[in-house]
C-alpha positions, 0 to 999 in steps of 0.5 A: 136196439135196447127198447127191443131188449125190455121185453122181460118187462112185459111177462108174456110167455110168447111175446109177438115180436118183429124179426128182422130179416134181411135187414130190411123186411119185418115179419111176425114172429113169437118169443117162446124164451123170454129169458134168453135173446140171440143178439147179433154182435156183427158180421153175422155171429149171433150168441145166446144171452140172458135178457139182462146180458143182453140190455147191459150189451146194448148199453155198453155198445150204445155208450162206445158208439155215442163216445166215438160219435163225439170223437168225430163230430169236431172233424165233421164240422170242420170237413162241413165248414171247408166244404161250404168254404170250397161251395162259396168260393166256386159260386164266386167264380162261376159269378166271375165267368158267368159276368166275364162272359156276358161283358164279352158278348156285349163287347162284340156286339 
């Protein structure tokens, strides 16, 4: 997000760039206002800024999101230790089930 902000750097009046559309398909497009971006704040809405509105958005909203990564790394970690936990306690037991069987098999024959 915030290297697509650096374009006032560049001084070009029309600036090629990539739009986004649809999330996942870039088309060609050209910048005629270097000054002013349409940045998408979410859900759709879209509102005007100035080049340098927009970078200090993008950094406030890159600052909050690497803050609330940081919060939920400790239980991530915590959710991956159980779940590994969990793998290694079923391996065992399908090792159990899988040994059980076969001393059964060879018992009845």
């Amino acid at each position: 997000m915030a290297q697509s902000i650096n374009i006032t750097e560049l001084n070009l009046p029309q600036l090629e760039m990539l739009k986004n559309q649809l999330d996942q398909m870039y088309v060609p497009g050209k910048l005629h206002d270097v000054e002013h971006v349409l940045i998408d704040v979410g859900t759709g809405y879209y509102v005007e800024k100035t080049a340098e509105d927009a970078k200090d958005f993008f950094k406030r909203k890159i600052d909050f999101l690497t803050k609330q990564m940081e919060k939920i790394q400790p239980a991530l970690q915590e959710k991956h230790a159980m779940k590994q936990a969990v793998m290694e306690m079923m391996g065992q037991k399908i090792q159990q089930l899988t040994a059980l069987g076969a001393a059964q098999a060879t018992a009845k024959a």
